[in-house]
N, CA, C and O atoms as a GROMACS GRO file, in nm:
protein
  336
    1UNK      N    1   9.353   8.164  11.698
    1UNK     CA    2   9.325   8.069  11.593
    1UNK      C    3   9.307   7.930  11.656
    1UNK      O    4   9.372   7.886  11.751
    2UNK      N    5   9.201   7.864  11.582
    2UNK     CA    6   9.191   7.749  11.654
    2UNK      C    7   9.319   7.609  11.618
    2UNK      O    8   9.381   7.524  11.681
    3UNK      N    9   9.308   7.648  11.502
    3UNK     CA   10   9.438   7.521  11.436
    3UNK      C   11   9.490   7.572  11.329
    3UNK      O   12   9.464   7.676  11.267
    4UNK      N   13   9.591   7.461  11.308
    4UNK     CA   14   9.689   7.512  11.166
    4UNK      C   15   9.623   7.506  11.045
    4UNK      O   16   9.679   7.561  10.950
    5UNK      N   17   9.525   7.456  11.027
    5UNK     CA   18   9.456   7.477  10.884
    5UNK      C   19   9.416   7.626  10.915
    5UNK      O   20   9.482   7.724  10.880
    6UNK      N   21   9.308   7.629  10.980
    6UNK     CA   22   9.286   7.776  10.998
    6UNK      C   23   9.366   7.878  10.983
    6UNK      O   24   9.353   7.961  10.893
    7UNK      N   25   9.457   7.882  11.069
    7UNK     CA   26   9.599   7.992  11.078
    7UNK      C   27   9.631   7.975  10.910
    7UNK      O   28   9.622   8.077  10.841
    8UNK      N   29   9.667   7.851  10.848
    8UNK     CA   30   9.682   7.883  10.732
    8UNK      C   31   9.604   7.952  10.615
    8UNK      O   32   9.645   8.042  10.542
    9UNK      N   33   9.463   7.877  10.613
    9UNK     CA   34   9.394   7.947  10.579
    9UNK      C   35   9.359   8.178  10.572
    9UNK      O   36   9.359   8.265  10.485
   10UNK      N   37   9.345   8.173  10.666
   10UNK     CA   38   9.376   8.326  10.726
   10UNK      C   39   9.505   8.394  10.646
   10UNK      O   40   9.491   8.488  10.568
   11UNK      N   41   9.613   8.342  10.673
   11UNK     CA   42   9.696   8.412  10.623
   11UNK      C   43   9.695   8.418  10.479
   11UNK      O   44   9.716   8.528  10.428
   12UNK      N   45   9.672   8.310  10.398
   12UNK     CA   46   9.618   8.328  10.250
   12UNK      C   47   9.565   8.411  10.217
   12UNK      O   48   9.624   8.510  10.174
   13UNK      N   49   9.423   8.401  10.226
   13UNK     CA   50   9.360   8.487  10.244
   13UNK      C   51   9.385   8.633  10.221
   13UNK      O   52   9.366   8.703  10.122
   14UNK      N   53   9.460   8.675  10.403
   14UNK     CA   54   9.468   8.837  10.385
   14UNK      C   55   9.596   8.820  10.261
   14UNK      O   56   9.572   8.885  10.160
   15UNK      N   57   9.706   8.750  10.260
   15UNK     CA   58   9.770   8.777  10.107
   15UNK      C   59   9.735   8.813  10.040
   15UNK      O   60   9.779   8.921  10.001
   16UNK      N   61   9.631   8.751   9.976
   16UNK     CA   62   9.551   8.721   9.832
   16UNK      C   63   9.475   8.860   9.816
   16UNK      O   64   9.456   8.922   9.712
   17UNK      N   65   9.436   8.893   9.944
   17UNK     CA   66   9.342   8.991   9.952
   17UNK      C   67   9.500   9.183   9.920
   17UNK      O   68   9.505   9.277   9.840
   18UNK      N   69   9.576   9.141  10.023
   18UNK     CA   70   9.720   9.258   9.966
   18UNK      C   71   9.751   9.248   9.822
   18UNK      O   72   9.728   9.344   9.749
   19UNK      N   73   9.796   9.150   9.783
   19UNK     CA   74   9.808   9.101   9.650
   19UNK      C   75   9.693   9.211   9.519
   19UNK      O   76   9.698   9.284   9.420
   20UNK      N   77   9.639   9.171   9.578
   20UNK     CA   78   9.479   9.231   9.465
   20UNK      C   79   9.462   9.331   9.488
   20UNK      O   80   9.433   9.380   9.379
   21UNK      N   81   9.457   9.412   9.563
   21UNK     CA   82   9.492   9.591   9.588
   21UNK      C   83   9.600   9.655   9.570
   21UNK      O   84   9.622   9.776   9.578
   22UNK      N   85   9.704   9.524   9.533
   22UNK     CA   86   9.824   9.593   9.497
   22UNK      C   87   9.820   9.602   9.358
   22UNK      O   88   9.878   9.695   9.302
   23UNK      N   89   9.752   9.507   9.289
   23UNK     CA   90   9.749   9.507   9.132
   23UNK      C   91   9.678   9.599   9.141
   23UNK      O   92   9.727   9.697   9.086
   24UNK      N   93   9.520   9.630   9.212
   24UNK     CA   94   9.418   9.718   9.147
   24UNK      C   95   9.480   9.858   9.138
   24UNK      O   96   9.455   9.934   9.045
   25UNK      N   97   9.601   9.900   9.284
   25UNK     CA   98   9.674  10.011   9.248
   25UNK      C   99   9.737  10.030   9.148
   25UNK      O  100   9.760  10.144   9.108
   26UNK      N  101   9.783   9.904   9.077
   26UNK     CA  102   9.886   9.932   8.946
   26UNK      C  103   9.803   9.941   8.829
   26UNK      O  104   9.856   9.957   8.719
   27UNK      N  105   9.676   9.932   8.841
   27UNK     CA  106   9.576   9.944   8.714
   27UNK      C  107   9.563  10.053   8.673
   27UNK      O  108   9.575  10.096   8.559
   28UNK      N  109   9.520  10.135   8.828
   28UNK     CA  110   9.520  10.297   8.791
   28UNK      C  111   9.593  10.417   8.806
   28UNK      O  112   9.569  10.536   8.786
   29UNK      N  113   9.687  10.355   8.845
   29UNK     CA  114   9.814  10.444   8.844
   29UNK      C  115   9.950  10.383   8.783
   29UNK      O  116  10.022  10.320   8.861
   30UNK      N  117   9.984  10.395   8.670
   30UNK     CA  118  10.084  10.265   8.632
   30UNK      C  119  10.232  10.351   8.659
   30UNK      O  120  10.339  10.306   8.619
   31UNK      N  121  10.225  10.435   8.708
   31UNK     CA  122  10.298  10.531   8.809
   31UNK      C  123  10.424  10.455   8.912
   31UNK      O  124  10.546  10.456   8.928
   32UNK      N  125  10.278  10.383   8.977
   32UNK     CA  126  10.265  10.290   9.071
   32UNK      C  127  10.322  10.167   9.099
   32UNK      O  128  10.324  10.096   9.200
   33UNK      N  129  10.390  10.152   8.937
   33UNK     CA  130  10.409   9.960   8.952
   33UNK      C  131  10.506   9.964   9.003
   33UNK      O  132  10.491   9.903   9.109
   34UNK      N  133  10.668  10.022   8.990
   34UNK     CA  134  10.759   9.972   9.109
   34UNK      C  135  10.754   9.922   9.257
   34UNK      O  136  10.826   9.839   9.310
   35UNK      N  137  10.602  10.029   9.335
   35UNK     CA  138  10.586  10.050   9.468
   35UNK      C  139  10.501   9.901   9.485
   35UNK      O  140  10.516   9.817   9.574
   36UNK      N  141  10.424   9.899   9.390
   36UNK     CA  142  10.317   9.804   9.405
   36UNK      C  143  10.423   9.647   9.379
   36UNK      O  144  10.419   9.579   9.481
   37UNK      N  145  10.480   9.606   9.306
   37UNK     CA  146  10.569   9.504   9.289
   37UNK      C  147  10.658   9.479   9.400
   37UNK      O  148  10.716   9.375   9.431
   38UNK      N  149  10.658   9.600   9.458
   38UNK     CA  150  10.758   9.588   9.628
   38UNK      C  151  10.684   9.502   9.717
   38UNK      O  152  10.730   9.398   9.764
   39UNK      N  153  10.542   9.558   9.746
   39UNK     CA  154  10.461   9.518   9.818
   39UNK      C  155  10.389   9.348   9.797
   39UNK      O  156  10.336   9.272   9.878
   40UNK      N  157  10.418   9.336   9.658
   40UNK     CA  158  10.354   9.201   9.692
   40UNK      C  159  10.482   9.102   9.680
   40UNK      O  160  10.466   8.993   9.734
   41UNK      N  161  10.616   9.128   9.611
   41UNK     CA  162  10.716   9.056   9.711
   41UNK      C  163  10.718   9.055   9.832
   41UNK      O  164  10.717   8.946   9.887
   42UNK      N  165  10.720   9.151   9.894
   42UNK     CA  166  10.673   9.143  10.085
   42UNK      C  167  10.583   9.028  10.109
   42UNK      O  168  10.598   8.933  10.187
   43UNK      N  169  10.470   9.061  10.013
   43UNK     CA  170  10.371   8.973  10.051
   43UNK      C  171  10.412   8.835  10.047
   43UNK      O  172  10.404   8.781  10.157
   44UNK      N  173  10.458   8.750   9.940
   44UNK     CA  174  10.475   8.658   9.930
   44UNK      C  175  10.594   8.611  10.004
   44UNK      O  176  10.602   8.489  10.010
   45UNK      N  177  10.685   8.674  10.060
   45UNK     CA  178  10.790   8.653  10.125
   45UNK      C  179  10.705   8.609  10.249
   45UNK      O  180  10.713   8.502  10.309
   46UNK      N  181  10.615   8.722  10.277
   46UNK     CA  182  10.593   8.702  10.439
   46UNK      C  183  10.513   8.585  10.418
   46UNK      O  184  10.548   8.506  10.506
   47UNK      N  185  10.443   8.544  10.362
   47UNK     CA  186  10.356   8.414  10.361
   47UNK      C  187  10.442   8.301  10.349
   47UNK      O  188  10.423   8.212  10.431
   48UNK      N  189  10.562   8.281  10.236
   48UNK     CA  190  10.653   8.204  10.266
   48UNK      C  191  10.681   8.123  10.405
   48UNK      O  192  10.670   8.004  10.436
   49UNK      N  193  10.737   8.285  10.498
   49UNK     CA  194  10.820   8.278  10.614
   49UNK      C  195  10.684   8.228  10.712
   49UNK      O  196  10.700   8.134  10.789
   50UNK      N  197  10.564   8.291  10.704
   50UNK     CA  198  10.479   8.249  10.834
   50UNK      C  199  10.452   8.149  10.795
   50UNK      O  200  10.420   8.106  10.905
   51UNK      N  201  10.425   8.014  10.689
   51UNK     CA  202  10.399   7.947  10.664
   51UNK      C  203  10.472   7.821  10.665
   51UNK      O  204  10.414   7.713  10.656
   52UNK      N  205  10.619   7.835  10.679
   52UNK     CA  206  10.728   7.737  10.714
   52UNK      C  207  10.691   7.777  10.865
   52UNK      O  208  10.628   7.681  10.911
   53UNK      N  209  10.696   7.823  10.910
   53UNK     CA  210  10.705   7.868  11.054
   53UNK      C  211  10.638   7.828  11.143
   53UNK      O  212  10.675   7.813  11.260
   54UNK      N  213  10.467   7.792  11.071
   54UNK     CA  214  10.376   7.710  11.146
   54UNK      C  215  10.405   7.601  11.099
   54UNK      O  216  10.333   7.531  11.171
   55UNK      N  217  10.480   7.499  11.003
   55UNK     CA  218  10.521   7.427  11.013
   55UNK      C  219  10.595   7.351  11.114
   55UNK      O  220  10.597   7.232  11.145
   56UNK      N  221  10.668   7.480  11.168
   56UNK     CA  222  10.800   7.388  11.243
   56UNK      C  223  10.758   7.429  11.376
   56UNK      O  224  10.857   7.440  11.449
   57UNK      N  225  10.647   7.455  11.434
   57UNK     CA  226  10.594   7.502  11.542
   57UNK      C  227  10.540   7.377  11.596
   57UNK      O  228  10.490   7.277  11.545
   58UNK      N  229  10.572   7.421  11.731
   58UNK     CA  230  10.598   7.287  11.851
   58UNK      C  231  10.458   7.331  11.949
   58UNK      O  232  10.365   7.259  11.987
   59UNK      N  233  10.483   7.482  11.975
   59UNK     CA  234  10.394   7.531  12.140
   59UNK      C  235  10.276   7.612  12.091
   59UNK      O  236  10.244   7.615  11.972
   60UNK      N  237  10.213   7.675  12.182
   60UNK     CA  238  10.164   7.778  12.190
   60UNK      C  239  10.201   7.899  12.180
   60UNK      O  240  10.138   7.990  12.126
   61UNK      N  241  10.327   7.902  12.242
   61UNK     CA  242  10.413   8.027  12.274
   61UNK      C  243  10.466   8.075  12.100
   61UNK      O  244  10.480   8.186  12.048
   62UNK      N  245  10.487   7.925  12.042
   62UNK     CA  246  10.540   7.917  11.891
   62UNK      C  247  10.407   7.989  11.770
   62UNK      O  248  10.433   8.061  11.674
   63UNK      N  249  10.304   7.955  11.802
   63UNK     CA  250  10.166   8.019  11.745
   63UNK      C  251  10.160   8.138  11.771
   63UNK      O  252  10.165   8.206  11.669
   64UNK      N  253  10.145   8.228  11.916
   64UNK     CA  254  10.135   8.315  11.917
   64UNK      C  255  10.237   8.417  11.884
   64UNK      O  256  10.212   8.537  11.881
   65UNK      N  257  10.342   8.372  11.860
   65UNK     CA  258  10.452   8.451  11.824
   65UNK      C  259  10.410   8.476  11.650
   65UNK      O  260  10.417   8.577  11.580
   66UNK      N  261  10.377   8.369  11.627
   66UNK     CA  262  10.341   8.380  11.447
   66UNK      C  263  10.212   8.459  11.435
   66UNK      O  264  10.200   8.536  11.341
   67UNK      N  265  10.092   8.440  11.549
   67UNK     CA  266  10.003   8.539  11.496
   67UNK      C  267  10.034   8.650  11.522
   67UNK      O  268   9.955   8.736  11.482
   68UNK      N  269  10.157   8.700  11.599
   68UNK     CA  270  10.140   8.876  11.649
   68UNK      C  271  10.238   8.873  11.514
   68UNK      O  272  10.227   8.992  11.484
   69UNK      N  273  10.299   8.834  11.444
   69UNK     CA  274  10.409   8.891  11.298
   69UNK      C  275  10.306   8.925  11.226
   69UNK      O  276  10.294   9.037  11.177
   70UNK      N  277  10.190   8.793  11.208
   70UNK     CA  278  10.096   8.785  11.157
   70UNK      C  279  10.052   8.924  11.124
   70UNK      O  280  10.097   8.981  11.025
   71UNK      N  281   9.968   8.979  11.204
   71UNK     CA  282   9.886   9.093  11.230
   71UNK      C  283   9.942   9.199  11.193
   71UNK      O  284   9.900   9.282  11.111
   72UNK      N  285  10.054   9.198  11.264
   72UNK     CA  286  10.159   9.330  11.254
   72UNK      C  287  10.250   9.364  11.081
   72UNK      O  288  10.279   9.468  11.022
   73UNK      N  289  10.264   9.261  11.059
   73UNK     CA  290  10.327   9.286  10.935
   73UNK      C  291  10.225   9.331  10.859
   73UNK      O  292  10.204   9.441  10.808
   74UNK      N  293  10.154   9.207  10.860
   74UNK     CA  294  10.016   9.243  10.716
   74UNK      C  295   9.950   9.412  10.774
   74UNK      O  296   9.891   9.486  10.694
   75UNK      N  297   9.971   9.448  10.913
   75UNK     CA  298   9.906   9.593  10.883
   75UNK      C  299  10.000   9.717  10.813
   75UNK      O  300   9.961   9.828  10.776
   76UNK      N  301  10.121   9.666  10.809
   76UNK     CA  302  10.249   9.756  10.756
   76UNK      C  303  10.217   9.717  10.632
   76UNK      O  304  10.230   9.813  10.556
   77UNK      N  305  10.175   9.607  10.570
   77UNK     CA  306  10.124   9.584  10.399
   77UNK      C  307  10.012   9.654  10.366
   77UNK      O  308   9.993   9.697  10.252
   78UNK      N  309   9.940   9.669  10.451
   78UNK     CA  310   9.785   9.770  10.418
   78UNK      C  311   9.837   9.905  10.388
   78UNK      O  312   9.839   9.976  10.288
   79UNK      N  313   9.884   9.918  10.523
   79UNK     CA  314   9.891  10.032  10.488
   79UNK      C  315  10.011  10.139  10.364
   79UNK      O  316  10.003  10.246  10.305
   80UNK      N  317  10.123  10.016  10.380
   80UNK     CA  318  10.191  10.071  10.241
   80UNK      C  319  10.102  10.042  10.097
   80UNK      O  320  10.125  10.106   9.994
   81UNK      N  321  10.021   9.961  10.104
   81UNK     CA  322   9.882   9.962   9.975
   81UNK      C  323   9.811  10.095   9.964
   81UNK      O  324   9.808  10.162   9.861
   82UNK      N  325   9.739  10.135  10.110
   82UNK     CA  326   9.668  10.217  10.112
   82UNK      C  327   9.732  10.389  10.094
   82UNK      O  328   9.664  10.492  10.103
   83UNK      N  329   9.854  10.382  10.071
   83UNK     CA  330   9.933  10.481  10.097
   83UNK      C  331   9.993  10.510   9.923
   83UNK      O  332  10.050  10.610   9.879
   84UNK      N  333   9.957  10.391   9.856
   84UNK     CA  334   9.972  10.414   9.729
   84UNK      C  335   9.858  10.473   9.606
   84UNK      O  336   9.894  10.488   9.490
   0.00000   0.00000   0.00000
């Protein structure tokens, strides 16, 4: 990432984007809504946490530590979406 707008930007984003596949799962399966309500607390938690986080970030070492949670979490959110 080039800067903190960006990095912020991005992470919105894929939120917004978990967020909305988590509702579209609860549209058609209303089965679904406990699992799906899990997932986008996650979501918003984790955006919370990466988002104070590039706040209080000093280095490089401090960025890249936030983009590998980054990546890694939000693919454990896909795929508990995609698994619903």
């Amino acid at each position: 990432m080039a800067n903190r707008r960006q990095l912020k930007k991005a992470i919105n984003y894929v939120i917004i984007d978990i967020v909305e596949a988590s509702y579209s799962a609860q549209l058609y399966n209303v089965k679904k809504t406990d699992a799906s309500e899990k997932i986008i607390n996650a979501a918003a938690d984790l955006q919370d946490n990466l988002l104070s986080r590039i706040n209080q970030a000093k280095s490089k070492k401090d960025f890249s530590a936030i983009v590998a949670d980054f990546e890694s979490k939000t693919d454990e959110l896909y795929d508990q979406v995609n698994k619903l």
